[in-house]
C-alpha positions, 0 to 999 in steps of 0.5 A: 401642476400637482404634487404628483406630476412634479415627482414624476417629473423629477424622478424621470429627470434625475433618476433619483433612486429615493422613494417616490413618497420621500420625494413628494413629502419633500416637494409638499413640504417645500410648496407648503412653506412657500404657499404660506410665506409672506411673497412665497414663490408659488401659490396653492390653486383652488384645484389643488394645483401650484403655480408660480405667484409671479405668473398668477398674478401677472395673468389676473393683471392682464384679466383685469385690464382687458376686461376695464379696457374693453368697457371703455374705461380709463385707468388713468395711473396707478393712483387715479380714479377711472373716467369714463367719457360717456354721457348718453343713456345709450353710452351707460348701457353699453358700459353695463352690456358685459354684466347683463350678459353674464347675468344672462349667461348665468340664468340661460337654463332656468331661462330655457325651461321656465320662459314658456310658461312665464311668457303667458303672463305679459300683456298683449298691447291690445290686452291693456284697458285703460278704463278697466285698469285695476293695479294690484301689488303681491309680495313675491315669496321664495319658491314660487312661481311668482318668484320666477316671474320676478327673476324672468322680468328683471332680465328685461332690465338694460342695468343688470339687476342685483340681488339685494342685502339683509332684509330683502321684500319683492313685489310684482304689480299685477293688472286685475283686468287682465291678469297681466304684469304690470311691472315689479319693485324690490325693497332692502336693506340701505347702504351704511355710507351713502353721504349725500343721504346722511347730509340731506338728513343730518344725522351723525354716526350714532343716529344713523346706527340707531334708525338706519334701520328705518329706512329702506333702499329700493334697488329694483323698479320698473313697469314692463312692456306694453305698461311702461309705454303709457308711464307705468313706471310712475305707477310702480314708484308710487305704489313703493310709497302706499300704506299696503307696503308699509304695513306689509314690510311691517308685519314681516319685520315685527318681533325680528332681531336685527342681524347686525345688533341682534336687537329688536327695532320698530320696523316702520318705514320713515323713508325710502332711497333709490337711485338712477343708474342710467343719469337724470331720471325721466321716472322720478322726477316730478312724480306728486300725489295730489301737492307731496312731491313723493320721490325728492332729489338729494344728490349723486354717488361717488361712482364706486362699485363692482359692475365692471367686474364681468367675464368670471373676473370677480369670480378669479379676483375671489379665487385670489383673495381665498388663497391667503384669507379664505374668511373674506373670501367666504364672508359674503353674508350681510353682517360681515361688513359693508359690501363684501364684492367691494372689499374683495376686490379692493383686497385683491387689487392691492394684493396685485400692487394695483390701485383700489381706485379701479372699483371708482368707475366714476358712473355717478347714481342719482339719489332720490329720498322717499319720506314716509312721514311728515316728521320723518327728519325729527323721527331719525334724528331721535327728536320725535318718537311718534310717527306722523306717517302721510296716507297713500292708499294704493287705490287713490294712488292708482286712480291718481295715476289713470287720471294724471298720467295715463289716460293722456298718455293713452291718447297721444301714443296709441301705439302701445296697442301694437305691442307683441309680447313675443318682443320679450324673449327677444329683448331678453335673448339679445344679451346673450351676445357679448360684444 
C-alpha cells in the first residue's frame, strides 16, 4: 500500500486528532529508516509502494521455484547445481519453449504488423534453383527493413536468440536467383571466460586481455527454410569464415577505441567461436573447404546462464536488486562487467538466502574454434605480429558447397520442392502457446 492509504487507514483506526501531514511524515520517516536499514522490515516498490520484505521475498522464492520446476529442472539442495535429466534435442527444446514464448510475446505486434510484408521475402521450395544458386551475404544496419527481416527470421529459431554484446555485426545471405533469403549469422563480442577456449589456445590472463579483442563469437547462424532442407547451414557457417566478412568487421571496426580500455586495437579477425545449444552439432561438424577443416571442436561449457529465467521472472529478479543497489540493476551496458543477467541474478538469489548455483542449469554448449589464420596461435599468444591469414573468397565457398553438399542433397530428397512458406508464420506463431 502507499503512504497515503496507510494515513488513512490509521486515522480511520484510531481517530487520531493529529494532522493528517504529521502522520504521513511519521509513517515516511518510519518506512524510510526501514527501507534503508540492513533486513528492515519493509521494502519500497518500484510503484512506490511498501511491502512487508519477509512477504516480497517469500512470493519471488516461490516465483522462482515454480518457474525452474516447471521446466523440468532439479534444484537438487541449496548448495548443489541443478541437473537436468534430458538428453534428446527435442528434450533441450522443450527446456527452451518457456523462453522462445516470452521472446514471442515480447515481439507479438512488431510480429502483427511487419510479417505481411517480410513473408514475401522466404522462398517457395519450387523457387530454389540448384543450378542457378548465387549466395550473397549484406551487413544488416539498424532501422532498416533488412534489420527486420533479421529479427523476423530469427524467430524461426527453437533457441531463443540473444541479442549480443559490445561489438555486434549481423548479416543476411541472400539468394541472387531469386531474391530469396537464404539464411543469417550474427557476429559479437566474445566471452571473457570461456575456459576451454583460453586452454585450447594457451593464453594467460594478460594475453588474453591484449588480443581477446581478436576474436569473435558467432552467437546466431543458420539457413531458413526450404535452404536449410538442402544443408544451407553449412553454407552460412562458411560464408562466417570468407575474407568479405573479415574485411567488413575490419573496416567497421578501424580507428575504433575499445569500449572497455578505451584504446585503439587492430581489428583483424584471427579467430571466431560459436557454440551447439542443442548437444552434438550435425552443422558443424566435418565442415572442410578443400583439406582446412574450418569449424574444430574444443570442448563444452559448464552449463551456466540465465535462459530459465522466463514468465517476467528476471524482470522481478531486477526489480528486486534495484530496491538496495539500483547501479547494477541498471548497469546492463557492455563495459559494466561480465554478464550483467548473470550478476543480477546471482545478487538477487543471494539476497533471497538461495543458491547462485541456480543459474548452473547444467545444459552444456559445444564450442567450436574458428582460426582465421594459419598462425593464429602464435598471433594471440604475442609471439608473431604478422598475420598469415587463410584465402576463403565467399564465391570459391559458395561453389565449394553447391558441389559438395548441395547438388547431392538436392537428388536425395526432393522434397524440399514441396515447401510453402505459409509454414513460416506457422513455425513462428506456435510459440505463442505456452505450456
Amino acid at each position: 500500500m502507499t503512504v497515503q492509504d496507510i494515513v488513512e487507514a490509521v486515522s480511520a483506526i484510531s481517530g487520531t486528532r493529529r494532522s493528517s501531514k504529521q502522520l504521513e511524515n511519521g509513517i515516511r520517516l518510519l518506512f524510510s529508516r526501514e527501507v534503508h536499514r540492513d533486513g528492515g522490515l519493509f521494502l519500497r516498490l518500484e510503484s512506490g509502494q511498501y511491502d512487508l520484505r519477509e512477504r516480497v521475498e517469500a512470493r519471488l522464492r516461490e516465483r522462482i521455484r515454480t518457474e525452474i520446476e516447471r521446466q523440468g529442472l532439479q534444484d537438487l539442495s541449496a548448495s548443489s547445481p541443478m541437473t537436468s535429466q534430458t538428453k534428446s534435442k527435442e528434450d533441450l527444446r522443450a527446456l527452451h519453449r518457456r523462453a522462445r514464448h516470452s521472446k514471442y510475446m515480447q515481439m507479438r505486434d512488431f510480429i502483427s504488423e511487419k510479417e505481411p510484408q517480410l513473408l514475401e521475402y522466404f522462398a517457395e521450395g519450387t523457387e530454389l534453383n540448384v543450378d542457378a544458386f548465387a549466395p550473397r551475404v549484406e551487413a544488416v544496419e539498424s532501422g532498416t527493413w533488412e534489420n527486420d527481416l533479421f529479427r523476423y527470421a530469427t524467430l524461426l529459431w527453437g533457441v531463443p536468440v540473444s541479442g549480443g554484446f559490445g561489438r555486434r555485426v549481423r548479416f543476411l545471405v541472400w539468394d541472387d536467383s531469386n531474391g530469396k533469403l537464404v539464411g543469417l549469422f550474427a557476429l559479437g563480442d566474445p566471452v571473457f571466460n570461456l575456459r576451454c577456449r583460453d586452454q585450447w589456445i594457451g593464453w594467460n590472463a594478460k594475453q588474453r586481455g591484449e588480443r581477446l579483442y581478436n576474436v569473435m563469437d558467432i552467437f546466431i547462424l543458420g539457413a531458413v527454410p526450404p535452404y536449410n532442407q538442402l544443408l544451407g547451414g553449412k553454407l552460412v557457417a562458411m560464408l562466417a569464415t570468407s575474407n568479405e566478412i573479415r574485411e567488413m568487421v575490419e573496416r567497421r571496426y578501424r580507428d575504433r577505441p575499445t569500449i572497455l580500455q578505451n584504446k585503439k586495437k587492430n581489428p583483424r579477425l584471427i579467430l571466431l567461436t560459436t557454440g551447439s545449444a542443442l548437444g552434438r552439432s550435425s552443422l558443424y561438424d566435418r565442415i572442410k573447404y578443400n583439406r582446412l577443416l574450418l569449424y574444430r571442436r574444443i570442448g563444452t561449457s559448464q552449463g551456466w546462464g540465465h535462459f530459465h529465467l522466463n514468465g517476467g521472472l528476471f524482470e522481478e529478479m531486477k526489480a528486486y536488486v534495484a530496491i538496495s543497489d539500483p547501479e547494477r540493476a541498471a548497469a546492463n551496458r557492455f563495459g559494466n562487467g561480465p554478464n550483467w543477467k548473470i550478476r543480477v541474478a546471482r545478487q538477487c538469489l543471494e539476497g533471497l538466502g538461495l543458491s547462485g548455483n541456480l543459474l548452473r542449469h547444467g545444459i552444456g554448449r559445444e564450442i567450436y574454434a574458428i582460426p582465421l589464420a594459419r598462425n593464429f596461435r602464435q598471433y594471440l599468444l604475442g609471439e608473431h605480429r604478422r598475420i598469415q591469414a587463410f584465402d576463403l573468397p565467399s564465391d570459391e565457398l559458395a561453389s565449394y558447397f553447391r558441389e559438395r553438399w548441395m547438388r547431392g542433397r538436392a537428388l536425395r530428397r526432393p522434397e524440399y520442392k514441396e515447401f510453402r512458406k505459409l509454414a513460416i508464420p506457422q513455425t513462428i506463431h506456435s510459440a505463442q502457446v505456452d505450456d
